[in-house]
Structure formats: structure tokens, C-alpha cells
C-alpha positions in Angstrom: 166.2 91.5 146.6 167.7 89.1 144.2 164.7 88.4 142.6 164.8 91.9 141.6 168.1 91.7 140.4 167.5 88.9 138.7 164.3 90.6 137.2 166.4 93.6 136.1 168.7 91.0 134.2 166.2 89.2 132.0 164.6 92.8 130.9 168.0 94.3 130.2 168.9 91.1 128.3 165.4 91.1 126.8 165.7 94.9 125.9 169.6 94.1 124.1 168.4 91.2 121.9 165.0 93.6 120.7 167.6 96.1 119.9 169.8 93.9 117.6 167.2 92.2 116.1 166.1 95.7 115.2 169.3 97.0 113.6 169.8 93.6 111.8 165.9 93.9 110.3 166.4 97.6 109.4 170.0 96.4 107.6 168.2 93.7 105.7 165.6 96.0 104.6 167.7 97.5 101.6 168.2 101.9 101.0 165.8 103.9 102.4 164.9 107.5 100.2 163.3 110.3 102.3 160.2 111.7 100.0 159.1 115.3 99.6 155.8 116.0 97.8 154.8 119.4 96.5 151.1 119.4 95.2 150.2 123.0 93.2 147.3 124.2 91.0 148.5 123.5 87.4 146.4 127.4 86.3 148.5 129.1 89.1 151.2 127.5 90.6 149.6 128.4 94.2 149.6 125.2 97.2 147.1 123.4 97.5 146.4 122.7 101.7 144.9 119.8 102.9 145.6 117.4 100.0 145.6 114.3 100.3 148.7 112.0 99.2 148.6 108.7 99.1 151.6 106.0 98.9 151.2 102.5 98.1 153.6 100.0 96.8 153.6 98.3 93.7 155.4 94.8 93.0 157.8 94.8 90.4 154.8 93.3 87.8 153.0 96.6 88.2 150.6 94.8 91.0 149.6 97.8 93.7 149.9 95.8 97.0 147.2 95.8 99.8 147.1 98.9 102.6 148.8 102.1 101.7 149.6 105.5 103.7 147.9 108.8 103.8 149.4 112.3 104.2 148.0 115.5 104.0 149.5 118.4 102.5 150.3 121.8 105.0 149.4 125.4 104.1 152.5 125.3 101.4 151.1 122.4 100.1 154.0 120.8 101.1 154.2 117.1 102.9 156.9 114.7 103.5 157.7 110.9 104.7 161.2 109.4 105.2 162.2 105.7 105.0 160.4 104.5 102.2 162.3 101.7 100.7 164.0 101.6 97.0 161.5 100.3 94.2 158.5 100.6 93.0 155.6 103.4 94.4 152.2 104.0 92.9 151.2 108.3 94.4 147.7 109.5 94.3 147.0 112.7 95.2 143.0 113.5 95.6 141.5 117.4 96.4 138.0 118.6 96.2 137.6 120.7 93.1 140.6 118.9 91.3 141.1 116.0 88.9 142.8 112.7 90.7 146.6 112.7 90.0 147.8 108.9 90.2 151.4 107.9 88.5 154.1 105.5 89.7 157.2 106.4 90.8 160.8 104.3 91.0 162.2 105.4 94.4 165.7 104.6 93.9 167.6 108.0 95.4 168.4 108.6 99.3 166.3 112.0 98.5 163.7 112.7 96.1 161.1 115.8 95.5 158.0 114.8 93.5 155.8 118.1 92.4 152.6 117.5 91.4 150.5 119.8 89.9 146.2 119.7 89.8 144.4 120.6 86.8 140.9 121.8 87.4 137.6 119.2 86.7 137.0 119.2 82.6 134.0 120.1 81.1 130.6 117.3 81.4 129.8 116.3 78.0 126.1 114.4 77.7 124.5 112.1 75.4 121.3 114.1 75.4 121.6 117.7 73.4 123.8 120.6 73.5 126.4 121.5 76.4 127.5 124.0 77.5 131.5 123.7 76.4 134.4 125.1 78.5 138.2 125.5 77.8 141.0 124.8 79.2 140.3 127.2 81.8 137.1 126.3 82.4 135.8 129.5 80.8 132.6 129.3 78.9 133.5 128.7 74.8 131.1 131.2 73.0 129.3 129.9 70.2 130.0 131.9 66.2 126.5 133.7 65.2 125.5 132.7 62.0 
């Protein structure tokens, strides 16, 4: 019976310390912001689902560290992550059918929305003859008859 008791002890004790040394690491980390991403077409302002989003950070020379963290994007087109620290963060945002969004982003506010909004693949230009051109909205450009 007292080994049990003593057993209890040591993993309370155990248990207290973890927790301390867990408030004192989260203190020493610096603010935390709480992010909000939006991701839309850019032609229509409608969500896009199933986006990916993905955070990594950047040193203060503009170096983009190692790893980084995926979300995906719900039917709103809406995601979210909270405790990212203050500074510097690199955002890339990739969908199928849509150009790669990539900017970086001083986190320095307890909240913080970021919308970003996809423009459609541009026209293919080649080395080799005539193209077919497209404008801004990827409609076919009709050629003037002579």
C-alpha cells in the first residue's frame, strides 16, 4: 500500500512540474495572433473549397525556415489556425485550376483576417507560331480581318 502511495506522489509531482514548465515555455514564447484565411475566385468573389493554405515561417532576413503547416479551406472557403507567434510568415495558397498565391505576412496583431483572392491560369504563349491569345478572362481575343 505505500508503495502505491508513494507511486501516486512522484506522478502527481511529475504531472505539477510538466505543467509549470509548460506555462513558463508558452510565457517565453512572445504574443500569439489567431489567423483567419479567406481564399475567393478573383472573377467572382465565390469560395474556393478544398484549398490548400500553407504557413511557414520566415527569419527576419527573409530566409523561409524548414517544415511548414497545411490547412485546407471548408465549403466557404474559409480556414483558421490560432497561436501562431508575432513576426514574420511566408502564405501559399495552391488550387487546381488557379495560379499559386505566395506573399509574406508580418503577424503582429492578437487577430488577423488575410483574404486571398485566385486569378485564373493565363494564357500559354510558345516559341513556335501563332497562339491562340486569351484575356483577362480567359476568353478567346478575336483576331481584326484585314
Amino acid at each position: 500500500m505505500k508503495k502505491c502511495g508513494l507511486l501516486v506522489t512522484a506522478v502527481v509531482i511529475v504531472l505539477g512540474f510538466s505543467l509549470i514548465e509548460l506555462a513558463t515555455a508558452q510565457e517565453n514564447e512572445g504574443p500569439m495572433s489567431d489567423l483567419r484565411f479567406v481564399v475567393l475566385k478573383d472573377y467572382n468573389g465565390k469560395p474556393i473549397r478544398n484549398a490548400a493554405v500553407v504557413l511557414h515561417p520566415v527569419s527576419r532576413k527573409g530566409k523561409q525556415s524548414r517544415g511548414g503547416l497545411e490547412l485546407k479551406t471548408d465549403n466557404d472557403g474559409r480556414t483558421n489556425i490560432d497561436g501562431i507567434p508575432y513576426g514574420p510568415l511566408r502564405v501559399q495558397v495552391l488550387a487546381p485550376g488557379f495560379q499559386t498565391f505566395g506573399a509574406d505576412y508580418e503577424i503582429n496583431q492578437p487577430e488577423l483576417e488575410i483574404t486571398v483572392k485566385l486569378k485564373r491560369p493565363g494564357g500559354q504563349y510558345s516559341a513556335y507560331g501563332d497562339t491562340k491569345k486569351t484575356d483577362d478572362k480567359n476568353q478567346p481575343v478575336q483576331k481584326p480581318q484585314p
